[in-house]
N, C-alpha and C positions, 0 to 999 in steps of 0.2 A: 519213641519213633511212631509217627502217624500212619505210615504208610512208606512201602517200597522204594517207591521212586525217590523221594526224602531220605533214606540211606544213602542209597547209591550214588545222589546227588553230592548227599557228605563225603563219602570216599571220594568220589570224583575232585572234588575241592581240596580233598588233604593229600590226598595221591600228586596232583597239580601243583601242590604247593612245596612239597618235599623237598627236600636237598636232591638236583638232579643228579649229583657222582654219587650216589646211594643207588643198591639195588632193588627193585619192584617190589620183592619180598620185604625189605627191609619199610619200604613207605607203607606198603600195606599192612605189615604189624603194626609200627605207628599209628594208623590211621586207626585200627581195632582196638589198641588203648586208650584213645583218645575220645573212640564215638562211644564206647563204652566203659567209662572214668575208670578204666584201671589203672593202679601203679606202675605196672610195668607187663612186658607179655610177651609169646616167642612164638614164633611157626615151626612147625617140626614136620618133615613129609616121612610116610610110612609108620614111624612111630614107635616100632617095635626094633630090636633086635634080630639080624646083623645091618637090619636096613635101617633103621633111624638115622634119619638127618635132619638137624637142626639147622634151619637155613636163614632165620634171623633169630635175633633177640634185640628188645626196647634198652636193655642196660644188665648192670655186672649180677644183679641179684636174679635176673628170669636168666640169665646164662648157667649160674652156678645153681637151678632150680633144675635145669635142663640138662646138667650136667649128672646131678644126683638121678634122677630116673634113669639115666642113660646108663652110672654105675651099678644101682640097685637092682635094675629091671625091674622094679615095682613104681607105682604111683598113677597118679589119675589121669595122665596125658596116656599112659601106657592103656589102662583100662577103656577110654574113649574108644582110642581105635580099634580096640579089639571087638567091643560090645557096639560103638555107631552111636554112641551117647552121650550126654552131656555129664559129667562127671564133677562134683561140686566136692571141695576137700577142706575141712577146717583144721589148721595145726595151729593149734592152740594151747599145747603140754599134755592134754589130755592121752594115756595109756591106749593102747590095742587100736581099733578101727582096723580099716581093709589095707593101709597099709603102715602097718608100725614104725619100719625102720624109715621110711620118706617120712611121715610127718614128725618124729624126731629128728631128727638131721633137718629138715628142711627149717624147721624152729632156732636152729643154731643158725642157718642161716640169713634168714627174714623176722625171726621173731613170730610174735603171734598174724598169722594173715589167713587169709579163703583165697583157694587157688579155685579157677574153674578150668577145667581141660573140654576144651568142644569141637568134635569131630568136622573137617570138612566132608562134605560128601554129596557135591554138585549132581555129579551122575548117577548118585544111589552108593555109589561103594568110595568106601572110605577113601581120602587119599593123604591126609596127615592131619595133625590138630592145632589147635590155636588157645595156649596155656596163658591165662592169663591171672595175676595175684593183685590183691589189696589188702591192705592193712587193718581198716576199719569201714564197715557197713557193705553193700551188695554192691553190684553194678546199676551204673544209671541208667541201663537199660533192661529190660526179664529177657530170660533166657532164649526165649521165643525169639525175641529179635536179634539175640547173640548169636543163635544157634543159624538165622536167614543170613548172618554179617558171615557170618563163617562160612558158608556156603559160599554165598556170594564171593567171598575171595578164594576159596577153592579152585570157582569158574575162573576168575582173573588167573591163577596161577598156571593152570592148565596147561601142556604142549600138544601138539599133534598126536601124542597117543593117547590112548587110553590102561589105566592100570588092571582092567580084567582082559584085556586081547582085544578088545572093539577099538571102534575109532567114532566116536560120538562127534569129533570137533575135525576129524580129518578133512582135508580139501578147503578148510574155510580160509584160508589165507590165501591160498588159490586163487580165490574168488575175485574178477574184476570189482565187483561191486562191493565187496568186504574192502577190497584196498583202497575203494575211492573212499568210503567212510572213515578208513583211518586214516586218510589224509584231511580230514574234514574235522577229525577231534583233534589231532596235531592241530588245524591251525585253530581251534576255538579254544583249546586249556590250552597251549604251548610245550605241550610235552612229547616224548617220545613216540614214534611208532610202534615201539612195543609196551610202550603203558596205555595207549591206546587202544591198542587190540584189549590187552587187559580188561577195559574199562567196556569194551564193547563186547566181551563174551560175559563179564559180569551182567551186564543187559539183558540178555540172553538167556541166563539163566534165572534169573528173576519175574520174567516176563514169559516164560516156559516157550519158549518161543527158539527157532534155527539161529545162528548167527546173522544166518542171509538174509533173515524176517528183519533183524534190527538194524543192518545194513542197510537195507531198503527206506526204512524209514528215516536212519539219519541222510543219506543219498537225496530224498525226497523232503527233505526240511521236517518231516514230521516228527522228530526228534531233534535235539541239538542240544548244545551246553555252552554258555554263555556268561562271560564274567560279568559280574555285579559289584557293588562297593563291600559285598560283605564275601566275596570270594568267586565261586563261582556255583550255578542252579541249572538245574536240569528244567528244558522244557520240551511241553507235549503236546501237541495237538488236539484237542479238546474234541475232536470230532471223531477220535480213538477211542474216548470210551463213551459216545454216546449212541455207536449203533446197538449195543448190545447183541449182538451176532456172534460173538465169541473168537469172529475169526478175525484174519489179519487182513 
């Protein structure tokens, strides 16, 4: 991945492209296995114990992956959320490690693979992780931009509250000008209003920027997304980043 806007672009394209009777979560995992060549992968919000929920899985082996930390309360999605970290796990046969009983059982289940568990955490504090496994070699992306992918969907997952009492994203749907932009991504990818918002708080948080900053700019054409023969691309105004001003 080059840069930002080239991810998000991606998501925007596979999110777009999804099975619409599937839910947001469920494209957006997809979409996370797909930009970064895993086998398979699952979202989990909270993480831990009695709150863990697992709100998508790619297929029956990242279910039954997610179901074994769920039993054990041990393994690497467990350990993300609690530490805010990216958590890399080889089960491979090999004795002991930090969690014995998951990477034996997980081997009975998947055989030899590298699971990575990587915390979302848009706003700074965790809010669930994104477990994803392969079989053979790493991800086709480093971690760095696993860990911005995971973020970034963090933000898309988002509702009107916040998980430590705050309200970071509150009023933004409110907002005349938040609704007219998501009428404007509705009609440029054909997707829902609410993968739309998605896709425009994802911005948002990549761009360190209000929601009502990226509003403004898709409102004002200086932002937009647009299909092309190879799906759809994110475009920007070139005069965005040539002031160098820092500001919006």
């Amino acid at each position: 991945m080059t840069n930002r806007s080239a991810v998000l672009a991606r998501l925007a394209r596979l999110v777009a492209a999804g099975d619409r009777d599937l839910p947001l979560a469920s494209r957006l995992c997809a979409a996370c296995v797909e930009i970064l060549g895993a086998d398979g992968g699952a979202i989990t919000l909270a993480s831990t114990r009695p709150e863990r929920l697992t709100v998508s899985t790619s297929d029956g082996t990242s279910a039954r992956i997610e179901d074994l930390q769920d039993v054990l309360g041990e393994g690497p999605g467990q350990e993300a959320f609690r530490e805010g970290r990216a958590v890399v796990t080889h089960v491979d046969g090999a004795e002991g490690g930090p969690f014995p009983m998951f990477t034996e059982m997980a081997g009975d289940i998947a055989g030899p693979v590298t699971v990575w568990a990587i915390p979302m955490h848009p706003g700074g504090t965790t809010i669930g992780v994104i477990t994803l496994y392969r079989s053979a070699g790493a991800l086709t992306e480093s971690l760095d931009d696993a860990q911005f992918l995971a973020d970034a969907v963090g933000a898309a997952l988002l509702d009107e509250r916040a998980t430590d009492g705050t309200a970071p994203f509150a009023a933004w749907s409110d907002r005349a000008r938040v609704h007219q932009a998501t009428g404007m991504i509705v009609a440029q990818l054909a997707i829902a209003p609410a993968d739309a918002l998605a896709i425009l708080r994802a911005h948002a948080f990549a761009s360190s920027a209000t929601l009502d900053d990226i509003a403004g700019d898709v409102v004002h054409r200086r932002l937009s997304f647009t299909h092309t023969n190879q799906g759809v691309s994110h475009d920007a105004a070139s005069s965005d980043d040539s002031t160098g001003s820092g500001e919006r």
